[in-house]
C-alpha positions as CSV (number, residue, x, y, z in Angstrom):
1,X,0.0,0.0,0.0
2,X,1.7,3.6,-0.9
3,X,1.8,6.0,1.3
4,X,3.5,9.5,1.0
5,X,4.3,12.2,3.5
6,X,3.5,16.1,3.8
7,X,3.5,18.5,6.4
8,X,3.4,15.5,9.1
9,X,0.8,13.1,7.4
10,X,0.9,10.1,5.4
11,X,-0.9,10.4,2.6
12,X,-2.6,7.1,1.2
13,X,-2.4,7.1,-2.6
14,X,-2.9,4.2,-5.8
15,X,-2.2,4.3,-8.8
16,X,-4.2,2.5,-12.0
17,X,-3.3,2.0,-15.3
18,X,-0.5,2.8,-17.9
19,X,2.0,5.3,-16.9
20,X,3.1,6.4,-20.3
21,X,-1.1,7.0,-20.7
22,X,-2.0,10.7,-20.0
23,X,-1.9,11.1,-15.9
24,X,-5.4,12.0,-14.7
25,X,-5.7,12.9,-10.6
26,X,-9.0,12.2,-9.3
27,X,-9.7,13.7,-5.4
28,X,-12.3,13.0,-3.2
29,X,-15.4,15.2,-1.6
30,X,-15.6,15.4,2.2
31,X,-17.0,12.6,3.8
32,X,-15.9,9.7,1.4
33,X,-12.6,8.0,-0.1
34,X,-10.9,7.4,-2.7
35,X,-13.5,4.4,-3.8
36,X,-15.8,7.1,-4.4
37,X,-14.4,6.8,-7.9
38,X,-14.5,3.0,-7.9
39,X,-17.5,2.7,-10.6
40,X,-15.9,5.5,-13.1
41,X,-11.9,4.7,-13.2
42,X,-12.8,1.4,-15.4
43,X,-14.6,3.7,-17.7
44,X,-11.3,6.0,-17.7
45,X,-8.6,3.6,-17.7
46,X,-8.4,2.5,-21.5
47,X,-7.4,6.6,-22.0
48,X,-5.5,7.6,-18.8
49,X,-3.2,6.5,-16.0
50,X,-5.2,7.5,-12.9
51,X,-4.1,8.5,-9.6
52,X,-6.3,8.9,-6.8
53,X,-5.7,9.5,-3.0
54,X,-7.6,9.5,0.5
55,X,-7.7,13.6,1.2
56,X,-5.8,14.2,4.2
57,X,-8.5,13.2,7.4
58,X,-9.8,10.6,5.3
59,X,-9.3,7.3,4.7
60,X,-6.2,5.7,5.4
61,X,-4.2,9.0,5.4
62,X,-3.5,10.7,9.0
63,X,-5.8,12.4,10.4
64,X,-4.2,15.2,12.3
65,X,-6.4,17.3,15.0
66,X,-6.1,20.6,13.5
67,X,-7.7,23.1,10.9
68,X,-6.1,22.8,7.6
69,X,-6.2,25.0,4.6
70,X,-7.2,24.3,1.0
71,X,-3.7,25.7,0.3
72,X,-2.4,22.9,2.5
73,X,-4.4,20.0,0.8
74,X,-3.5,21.1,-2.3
75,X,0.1,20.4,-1.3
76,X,-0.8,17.2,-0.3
77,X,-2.3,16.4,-3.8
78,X,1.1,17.8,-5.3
79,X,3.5,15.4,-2.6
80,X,1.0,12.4,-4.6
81,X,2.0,13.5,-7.7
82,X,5.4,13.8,-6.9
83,X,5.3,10.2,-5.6
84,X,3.7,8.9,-8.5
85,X,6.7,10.2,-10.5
86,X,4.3,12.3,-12.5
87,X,5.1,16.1,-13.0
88,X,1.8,17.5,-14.9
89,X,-2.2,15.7,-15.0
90,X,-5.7,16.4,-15.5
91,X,-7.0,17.2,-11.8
92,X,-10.5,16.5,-11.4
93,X,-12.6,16.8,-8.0
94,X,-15.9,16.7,-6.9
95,X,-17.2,18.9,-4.0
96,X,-14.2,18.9,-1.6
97,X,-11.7,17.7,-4.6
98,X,-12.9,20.4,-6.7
99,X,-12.1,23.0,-4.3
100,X,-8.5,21.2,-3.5
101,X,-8.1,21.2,-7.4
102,X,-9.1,24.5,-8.1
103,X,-6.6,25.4,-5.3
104,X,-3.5,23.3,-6.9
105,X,-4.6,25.0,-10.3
106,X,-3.9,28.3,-8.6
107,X,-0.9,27.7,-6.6
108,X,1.2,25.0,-8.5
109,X,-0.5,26.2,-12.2
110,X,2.4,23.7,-14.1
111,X,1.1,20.3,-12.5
112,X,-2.2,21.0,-13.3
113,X,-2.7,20.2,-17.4
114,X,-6.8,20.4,-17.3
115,X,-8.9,21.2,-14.7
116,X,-12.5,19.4,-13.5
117,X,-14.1,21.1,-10.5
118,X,-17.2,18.5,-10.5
119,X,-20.2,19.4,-8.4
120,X,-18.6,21.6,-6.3
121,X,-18.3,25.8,-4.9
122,X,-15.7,28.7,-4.5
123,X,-17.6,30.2,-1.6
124,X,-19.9,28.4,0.9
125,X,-21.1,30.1,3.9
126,X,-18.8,29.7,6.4
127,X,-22.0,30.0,9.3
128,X,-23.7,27.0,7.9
129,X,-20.3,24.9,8.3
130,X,-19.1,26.5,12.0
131,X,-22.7,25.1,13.1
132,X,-21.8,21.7,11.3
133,X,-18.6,21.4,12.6
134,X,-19.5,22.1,15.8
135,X,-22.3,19.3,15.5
136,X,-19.8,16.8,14.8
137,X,-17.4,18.3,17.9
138,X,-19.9,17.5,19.7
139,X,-21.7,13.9,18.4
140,X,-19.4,12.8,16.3
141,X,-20.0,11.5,12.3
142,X,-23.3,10.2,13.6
143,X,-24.9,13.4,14.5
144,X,-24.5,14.8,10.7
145,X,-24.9,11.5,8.2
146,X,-28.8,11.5,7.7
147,X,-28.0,15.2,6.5
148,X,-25.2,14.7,4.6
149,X,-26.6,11.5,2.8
150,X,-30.0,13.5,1.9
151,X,-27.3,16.5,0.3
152,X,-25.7,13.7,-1.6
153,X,-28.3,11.7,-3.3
154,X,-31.5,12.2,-4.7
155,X,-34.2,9.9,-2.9
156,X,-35.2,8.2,-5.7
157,X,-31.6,6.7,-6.2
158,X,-31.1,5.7,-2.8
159,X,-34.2,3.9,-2.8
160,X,-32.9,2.2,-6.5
161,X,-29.2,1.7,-4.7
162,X,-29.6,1.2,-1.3
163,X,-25.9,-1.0,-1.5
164,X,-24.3,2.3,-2.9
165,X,-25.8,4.3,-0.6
166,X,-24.6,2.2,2.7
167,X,-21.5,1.9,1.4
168,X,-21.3,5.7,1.4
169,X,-22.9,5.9,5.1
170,X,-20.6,3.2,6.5
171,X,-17.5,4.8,5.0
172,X,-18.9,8.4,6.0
173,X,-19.5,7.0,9.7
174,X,-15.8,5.8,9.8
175,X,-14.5,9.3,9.1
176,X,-11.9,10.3,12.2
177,X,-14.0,13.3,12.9
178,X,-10.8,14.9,13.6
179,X,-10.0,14.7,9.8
180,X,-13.5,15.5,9.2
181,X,-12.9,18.7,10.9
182,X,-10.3,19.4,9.8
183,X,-11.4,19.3,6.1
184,X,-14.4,21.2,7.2
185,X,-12.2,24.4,8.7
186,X,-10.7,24.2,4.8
187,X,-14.1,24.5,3.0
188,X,-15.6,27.0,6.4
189,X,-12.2,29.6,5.8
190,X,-11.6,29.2,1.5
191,X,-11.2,32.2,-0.1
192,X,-11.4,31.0,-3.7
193,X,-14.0,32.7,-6.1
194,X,-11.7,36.2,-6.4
195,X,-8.6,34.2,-7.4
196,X,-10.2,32.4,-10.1
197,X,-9.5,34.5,-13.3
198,X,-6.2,33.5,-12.8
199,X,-6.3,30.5,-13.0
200,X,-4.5,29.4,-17.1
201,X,-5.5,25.7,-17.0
202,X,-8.1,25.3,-19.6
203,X,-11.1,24.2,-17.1
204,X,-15.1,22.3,-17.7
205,X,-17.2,22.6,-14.8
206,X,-19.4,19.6,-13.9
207,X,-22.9,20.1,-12.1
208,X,-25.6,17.5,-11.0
209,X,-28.6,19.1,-12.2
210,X,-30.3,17.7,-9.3
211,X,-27.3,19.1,-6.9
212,X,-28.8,20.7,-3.3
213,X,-25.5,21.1,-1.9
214,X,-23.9,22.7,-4.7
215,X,-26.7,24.2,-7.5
216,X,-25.4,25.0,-10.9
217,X,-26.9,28.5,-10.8
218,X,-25.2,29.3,-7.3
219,X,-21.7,27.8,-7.9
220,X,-21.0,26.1,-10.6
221,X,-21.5,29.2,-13.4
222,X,-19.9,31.5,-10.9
223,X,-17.1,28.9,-11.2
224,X,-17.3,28.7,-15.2
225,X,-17.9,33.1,-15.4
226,X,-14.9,33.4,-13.2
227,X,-12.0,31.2,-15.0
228,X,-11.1,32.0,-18.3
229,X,-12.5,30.2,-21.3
230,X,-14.1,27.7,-18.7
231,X,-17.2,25.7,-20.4
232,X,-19.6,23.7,-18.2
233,X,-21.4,20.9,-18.7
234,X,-24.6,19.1,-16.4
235,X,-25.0,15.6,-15.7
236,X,-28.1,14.0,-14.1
237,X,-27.2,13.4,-10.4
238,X,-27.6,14.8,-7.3
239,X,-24.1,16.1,-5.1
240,X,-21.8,12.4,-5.8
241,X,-22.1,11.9,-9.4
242,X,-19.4,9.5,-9.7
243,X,-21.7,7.3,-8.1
244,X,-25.1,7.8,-9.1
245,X,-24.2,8.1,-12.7
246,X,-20.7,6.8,-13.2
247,X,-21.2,6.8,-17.4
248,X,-22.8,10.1,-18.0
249,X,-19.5,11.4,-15.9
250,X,-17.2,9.5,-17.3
251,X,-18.6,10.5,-20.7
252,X,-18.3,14.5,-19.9
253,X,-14.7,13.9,-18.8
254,X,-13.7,12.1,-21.4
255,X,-15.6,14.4,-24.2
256,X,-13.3,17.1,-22.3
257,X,-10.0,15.6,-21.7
258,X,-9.7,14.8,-25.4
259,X,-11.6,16.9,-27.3
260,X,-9.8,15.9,-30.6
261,X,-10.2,11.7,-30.3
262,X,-13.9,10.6,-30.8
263,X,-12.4,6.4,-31.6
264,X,-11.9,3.9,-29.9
265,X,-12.8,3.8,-26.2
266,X,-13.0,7.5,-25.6
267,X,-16.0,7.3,-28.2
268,X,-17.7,4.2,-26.5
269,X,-17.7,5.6,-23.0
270,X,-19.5,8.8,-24.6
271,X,-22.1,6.5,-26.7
272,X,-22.3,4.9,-23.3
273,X,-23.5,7.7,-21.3
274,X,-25.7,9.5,-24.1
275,X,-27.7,6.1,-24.1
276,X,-28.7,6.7,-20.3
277,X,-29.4,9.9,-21.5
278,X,-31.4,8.9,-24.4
279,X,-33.1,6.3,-22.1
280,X,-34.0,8.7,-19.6
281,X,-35.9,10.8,-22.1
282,X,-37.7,8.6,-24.3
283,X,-37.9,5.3,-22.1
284,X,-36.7,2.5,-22.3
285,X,-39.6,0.5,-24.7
286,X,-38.9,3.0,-27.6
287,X,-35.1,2.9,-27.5
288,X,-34.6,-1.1,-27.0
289,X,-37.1,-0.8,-30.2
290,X,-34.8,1.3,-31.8
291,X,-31.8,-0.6,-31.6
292,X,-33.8,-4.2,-31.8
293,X,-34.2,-2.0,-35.5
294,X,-31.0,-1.2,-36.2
295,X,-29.3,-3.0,-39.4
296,X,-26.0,-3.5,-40.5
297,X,-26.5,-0.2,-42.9
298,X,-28.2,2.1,-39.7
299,X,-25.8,0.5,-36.9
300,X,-22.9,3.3,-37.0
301,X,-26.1,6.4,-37.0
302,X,-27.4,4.7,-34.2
303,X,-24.2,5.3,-32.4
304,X,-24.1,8.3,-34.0
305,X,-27.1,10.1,-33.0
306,X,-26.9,8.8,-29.6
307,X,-23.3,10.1,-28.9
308,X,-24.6,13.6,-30.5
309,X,-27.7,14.2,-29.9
310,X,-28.1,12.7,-26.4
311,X,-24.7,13.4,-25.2
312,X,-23.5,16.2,-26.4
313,X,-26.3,18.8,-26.9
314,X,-29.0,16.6,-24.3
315,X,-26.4,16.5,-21.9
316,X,-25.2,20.7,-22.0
317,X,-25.9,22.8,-19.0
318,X,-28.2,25.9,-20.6
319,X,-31.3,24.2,-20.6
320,X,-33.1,21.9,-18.3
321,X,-34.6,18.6,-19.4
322,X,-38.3,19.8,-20.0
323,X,-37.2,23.0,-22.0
324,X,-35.8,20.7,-24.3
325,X,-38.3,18.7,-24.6
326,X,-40.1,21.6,-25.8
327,X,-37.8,23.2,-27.9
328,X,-38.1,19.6,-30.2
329,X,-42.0,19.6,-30.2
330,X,-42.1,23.2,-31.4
331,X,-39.2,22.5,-33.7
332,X,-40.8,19.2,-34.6
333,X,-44.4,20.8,-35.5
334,X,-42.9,23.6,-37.8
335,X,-40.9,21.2,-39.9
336,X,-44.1,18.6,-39.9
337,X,-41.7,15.8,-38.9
338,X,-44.4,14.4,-37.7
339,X,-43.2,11.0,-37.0
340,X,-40.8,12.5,-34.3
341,X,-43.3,15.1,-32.9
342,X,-45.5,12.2,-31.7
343,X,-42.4,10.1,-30.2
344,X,-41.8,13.0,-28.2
345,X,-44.8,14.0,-27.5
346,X,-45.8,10.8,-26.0
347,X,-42.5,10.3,-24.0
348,X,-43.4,13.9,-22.5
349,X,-46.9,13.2,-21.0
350,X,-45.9,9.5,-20.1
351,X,-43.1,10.6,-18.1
352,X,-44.1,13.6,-16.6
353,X,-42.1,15.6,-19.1
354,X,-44.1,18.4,-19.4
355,X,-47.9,18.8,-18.7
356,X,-50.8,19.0,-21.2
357,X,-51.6,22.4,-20.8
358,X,-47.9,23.4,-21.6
359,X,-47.9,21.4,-24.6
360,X,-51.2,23.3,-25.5
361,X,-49.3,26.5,-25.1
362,X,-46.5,25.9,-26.8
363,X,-48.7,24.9,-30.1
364,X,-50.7,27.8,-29.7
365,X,-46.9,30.0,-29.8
366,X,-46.1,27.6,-33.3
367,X,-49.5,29.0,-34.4
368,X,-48.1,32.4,-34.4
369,X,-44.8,31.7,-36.0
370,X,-45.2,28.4,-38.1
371,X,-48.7,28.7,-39.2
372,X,-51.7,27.7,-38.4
373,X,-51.6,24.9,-40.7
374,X,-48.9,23.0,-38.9
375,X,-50.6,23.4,-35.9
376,X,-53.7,22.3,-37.1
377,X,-52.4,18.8,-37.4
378,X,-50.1,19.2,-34.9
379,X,-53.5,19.6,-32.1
380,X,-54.9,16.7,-33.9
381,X,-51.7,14.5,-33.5
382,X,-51.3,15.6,-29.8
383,X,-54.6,14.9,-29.1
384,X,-55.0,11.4,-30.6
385,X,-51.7,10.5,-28.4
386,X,-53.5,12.3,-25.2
387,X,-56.3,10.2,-25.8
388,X,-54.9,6.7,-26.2
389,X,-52.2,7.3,-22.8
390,X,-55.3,8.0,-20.8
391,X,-57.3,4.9,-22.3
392,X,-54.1,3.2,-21.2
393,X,-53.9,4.3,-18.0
394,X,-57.5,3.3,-17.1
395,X,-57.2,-0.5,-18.4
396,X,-53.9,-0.8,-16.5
397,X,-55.9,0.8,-12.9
């Protein structure tokens, strides 16, 4: 097991992969370990050789009973590297990581080659955390882990995962709370925000769109408006994306880290997570269809569409999941595609996508600026569907 020293603590790192591959550094949030990663680094390790550590506090690194610094931690994640023989990586982070990454990127700026903050802030409120640090002074991990684990998942997933979501508890209730602290006086005193438009390392910022601890709107634009040529990008997950959607991460990280090489693996762990994407929207009857469909001829548009489509543009951070949804029935109407106008328009009112008197109002607005014509047919066609979902609600009750 390696271990390195910094300031006093051993530092418990690993290292996965091929070392002449590009060196990607993956850091943990507060609260969890290194196998936060676990379901994501297989995705990753045909492109990089990864590194990941337990953050100082964590894990099996020390634990020291003091307040440390992000400036401090970020030191620690630069003794790693140094261990690991590697002088420059990718550094990517979610929550706690992101903020220690963002921190290397600004203090060592020639180790860091890309830059990830994932699900993460520049500037919490330091009252919430004195009362939560104080919590834990005084009850230990176990007064703060129903909390934490409602800010990390959403409750549908923990109901889906309930093994992923006690490994997280059990790990989270074997934090020293010393460590704990200690990370928590780090995140309660960071001063990050004004010192990120100097940061040079060309940067994406992940969010969970479903993120309570860390909303897009909050942090992670302030994040992308403040560093340079930063670009953002919004997976489907609450606060610990790595685990509630390992491919749809993987898939933005890779899309980012090399830009320029759509083969191979890279490609297949993008098609990967635009087909959860894909699945999400139009269910999975349609899409198993689809492919069931698919010939020798149609196999590579398939893949195609669903890397595209679904993973680039389905997947970007402007727009929320029922905008879209919109957007293509309006679009759909005024081009009289009809075919996919009444996919989508089905998918949408089985799955909650939007209601009916939103997709009323939206035909009424393609009235005005595609014609009445198209929205002649396209009432008719939204109505037929209307009808036969709630005919096939009532056999089914």
């Amino acid at each position: 097991m390696p271990f390195t020293v910094n300031a006093g603590a051993r530092l418990w790192w690993r290292a996965d992969g091929l070392p002449e591959q590009p060196a990607l550094l993956l850091l943990n949030a507060i609260g969890t370990t290194h196998a936060l990663w676990d379901a994501v680094v297989p995705l990753l390790l045909p492109e990089f050789y990864i590194i990941r550590m337990d953050a100082r506090g964590h894990g099996a690194s020390d634990a020291p009973s003091a307040d440390y610094t992000l400036g401090l931690l970020a030191r620690d994640a630069e003794a790693v590297l140094d261990a690991a023989g590697v002088s420059s990586a990718a550094v990517a982070g979610i929550s706690l990581g992101g903020m220690i990454a963002m921190r290397l990127a600004l203090d060592a700026p020639r180790r860091v080659s890309r830059l990830l903050p994932i699900c993460t802030s520049a500037a919490l409120d330091p009252a919430m955390w004195v009362a939560r640090l104080q919590a834990v002074q005084d009850g230990g991990m176990r007064a703060i882990v129903d909390a934490a684990l409602g800010r990390f998942f959403r409750p549908a997933l923990a109901a889906r995962h309930k093994e992923a979501v006690a490994s997280v508890r059990a790990a989270f209730l074997a934090q020293d709370p010393a460590g704990y602290c200690g990370c928590g006086a780090a995140i309660r005193d960071m001063a990050l925000l004004h010192d990120l438009p100097l940061i040079t390392a060309p940067t994406l910022v992940i969010a969970g769109r479903h993120d309570i601890s860390t909303p897009f709107e909050a942090h992670g634009a302030k994040i992308a408006a403040a560093i340079p040529g930063a670009a953002a990008r919004m997976v489907d997950t609450a606060h610990l994306a790595a685990i509630e959607d390992p491919a749809a991460l993987a898939g933005a990280m890779i899309g980012f880290l090399q830009a320029d090489d759509k083969t191979g693996p890279a490609r297949a762990v993008l098609t990967k997570a635009g087909m959860a994407r894909r699945r999400e929207v139009l269910g999975d009857e349609w899409v198993d269809r689809s492919l069931r469909n698919a010939t020798e001829f149609s196999a590579e548009y398939q893949e195609f569409i669903t890397r595209i489509a679904w993973q680039e543009i389905w997947c970007r951070p402007g727009l929320d999941t029922r905008t879209r949804r919109l957007l293509v029935i309006a679009i759909t109407a005024s081009l009289a595609r009809w075919e996919e106008f009444r996919l989508h328009v089905r998918a949408g009112l089985q799955q909650g996508g939007f209601t009916l008197t939103e997709l009323r109002e939206v035909l009424m607005q393609t009235a005005i600026y595609a014609g009445v014509p198209a929205a002649n047919t396209a009432f008719a066609e939204a109505q037929t569907i209307a009808t036969a979902i709630s005919r096939e609600q009532a056999t089914n009750e």
